[in-house]
Each structure stands twice: as C-alpha cells, then as structure tokens.
C-alpha positions as CSV (number, residue, x, y, z in Angstrom):
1,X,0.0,0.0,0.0
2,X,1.0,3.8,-0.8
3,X,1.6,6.0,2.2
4,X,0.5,9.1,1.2
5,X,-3.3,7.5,1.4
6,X,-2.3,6.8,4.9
7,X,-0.5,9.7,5.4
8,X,-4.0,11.7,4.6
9,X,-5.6,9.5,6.8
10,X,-3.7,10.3,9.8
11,X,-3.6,14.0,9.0
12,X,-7.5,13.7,9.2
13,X,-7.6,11.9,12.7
14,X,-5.2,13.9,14.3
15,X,-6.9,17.0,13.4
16,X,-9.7,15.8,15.4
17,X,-8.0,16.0,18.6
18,X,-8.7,19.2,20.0
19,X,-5.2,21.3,20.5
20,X,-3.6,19.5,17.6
21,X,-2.2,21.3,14.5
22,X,-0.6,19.0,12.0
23,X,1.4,20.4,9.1
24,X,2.7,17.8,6.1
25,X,6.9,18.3,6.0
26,X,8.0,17.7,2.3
27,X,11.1,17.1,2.5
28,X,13.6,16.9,-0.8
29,X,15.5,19.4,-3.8
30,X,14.1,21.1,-6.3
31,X,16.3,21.8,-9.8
32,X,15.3,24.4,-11.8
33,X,16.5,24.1,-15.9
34,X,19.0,26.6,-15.1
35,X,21.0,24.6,-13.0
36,X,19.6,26.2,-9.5
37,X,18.7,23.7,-6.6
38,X,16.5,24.8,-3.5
39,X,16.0,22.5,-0.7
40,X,13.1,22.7,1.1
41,X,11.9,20.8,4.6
42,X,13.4,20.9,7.8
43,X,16.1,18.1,7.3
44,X,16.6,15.0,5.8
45,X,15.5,12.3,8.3
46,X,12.6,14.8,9.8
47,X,9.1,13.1,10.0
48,X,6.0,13.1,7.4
49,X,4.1,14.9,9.9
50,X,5.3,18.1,12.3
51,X,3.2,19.8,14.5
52,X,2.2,20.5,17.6
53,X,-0.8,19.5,20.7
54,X,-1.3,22.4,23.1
55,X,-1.4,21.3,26.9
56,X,-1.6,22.9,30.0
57,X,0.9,22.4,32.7
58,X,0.6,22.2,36.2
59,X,1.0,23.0,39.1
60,X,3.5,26.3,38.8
61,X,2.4,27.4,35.8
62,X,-1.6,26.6,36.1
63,X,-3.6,27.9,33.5
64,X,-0.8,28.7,31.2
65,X,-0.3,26.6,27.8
66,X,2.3,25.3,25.9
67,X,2.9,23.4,22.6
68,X,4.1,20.3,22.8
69,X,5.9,19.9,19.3
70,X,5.2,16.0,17.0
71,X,7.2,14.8,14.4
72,X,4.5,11.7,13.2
73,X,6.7,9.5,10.7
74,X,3.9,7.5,8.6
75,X,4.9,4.2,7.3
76,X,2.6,1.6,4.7
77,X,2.3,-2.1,5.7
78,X,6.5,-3.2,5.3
79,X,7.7,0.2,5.0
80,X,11.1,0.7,6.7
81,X,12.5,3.7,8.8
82,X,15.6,5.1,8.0
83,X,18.4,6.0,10.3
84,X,18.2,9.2,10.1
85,X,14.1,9.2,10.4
86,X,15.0,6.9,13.8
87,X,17.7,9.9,14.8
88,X,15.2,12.7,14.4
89,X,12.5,10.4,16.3
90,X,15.1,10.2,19.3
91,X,15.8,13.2,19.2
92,X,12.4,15.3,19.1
93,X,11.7,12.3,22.7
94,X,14.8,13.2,24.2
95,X,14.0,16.8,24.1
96,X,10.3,16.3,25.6
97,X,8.6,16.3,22.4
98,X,6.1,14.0,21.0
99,X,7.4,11.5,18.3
100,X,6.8,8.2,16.9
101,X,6.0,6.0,13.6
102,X,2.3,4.5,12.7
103,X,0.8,3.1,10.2
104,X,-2.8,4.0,10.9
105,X,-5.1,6.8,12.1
106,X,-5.7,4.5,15.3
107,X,-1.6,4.4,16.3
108,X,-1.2,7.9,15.7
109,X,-4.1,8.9,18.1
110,X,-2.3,7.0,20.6
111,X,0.8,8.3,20.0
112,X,-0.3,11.6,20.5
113,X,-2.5,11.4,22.9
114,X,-0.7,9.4,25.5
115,X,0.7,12.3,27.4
C-alpha cells in the first residue's frame, strides 16, 4: 500500500484532537532548468508529519499553555525507517517532544494522545 493514502488518513484523525495542529513536511530538492537547486523541509530524516498539541501544565504554571511539538513518521504495511528518520525520532523524545511512527489513524491517536 501507498503512504500518502495513509498519510491523509492520519492528518485527518489527528486533526480531530482538540489542541492538535498537523502540518505535512516535504522534504527533498528542487532543480530548476537553469541549474539552480533549493532545498526545502526541515532536514533530511525529519518526519512526514510536524506539528504540535497544546497542553496545559501544572501546578507552577496553572492555566498557562504550551505546545508540545510532534514529528508523526507515517509508514505503509513493510515500510522501513531510515536512520536518520530513527535519529530525528530520538531526538524530538529526548528533548520532551512527541514523536513516533504509525501506520494507521488508530496508532497515531495513541501516540499523541498518551501524554
């Protein structure tokens, strides 16, 4: 299966859940005929999916919000994560963020809403 269908699909869901904002992250080089390259994306190895759920901490800083930031790496049925995709993963975790691969609307809801 294609992981863009999926990709959408997860998009959707995590939409749903209020405080979530979801943004696809192309990621890649485009040549122009003249010879010019741009890159655009964050970084080679940063997930499908970037974003953010808003949450309110407690109990110093009551009523105030922050974002949490998501990187949501969205893999088809046999589709394999890279090294780098694993490093960015680790990384966005180590640093208190939200981060993970699915491969369905249902795993991505509970990636992101197990905090």
């Amino acid at each position: 299966m294609n992981e863009i269908p999926i990709m959408r699909r997860v998009m959707y869901a995590l939409s749903s859940i209020p405080g979530v904002r979801v943004f696809r992250n192309n990621v890649g080089v485009a040549k122009y005929d003249n010879g010019q390259r741009v890159k655009y994306g964050l970084m080679p190895g940063s997930s499908d999916l970037i974003g953010w759920r808003t949450v309110t901490i407690t109990p110093e800083m009551v009523g105030k919000q922050v974002a949490v930031f998501m990187a949501v790496e969205t893999k088809a049925p046999g589709g394999h994560v890279t090294g780098k995709q694993n490093n960015f993963i680790a990384r966005v975790k180590e640093a208190g963020g939200i981060a993970g691969i699915v491969k369905s609307e249902e795993e991505a809801k509970r990636l992101v809403e197990g905090i």
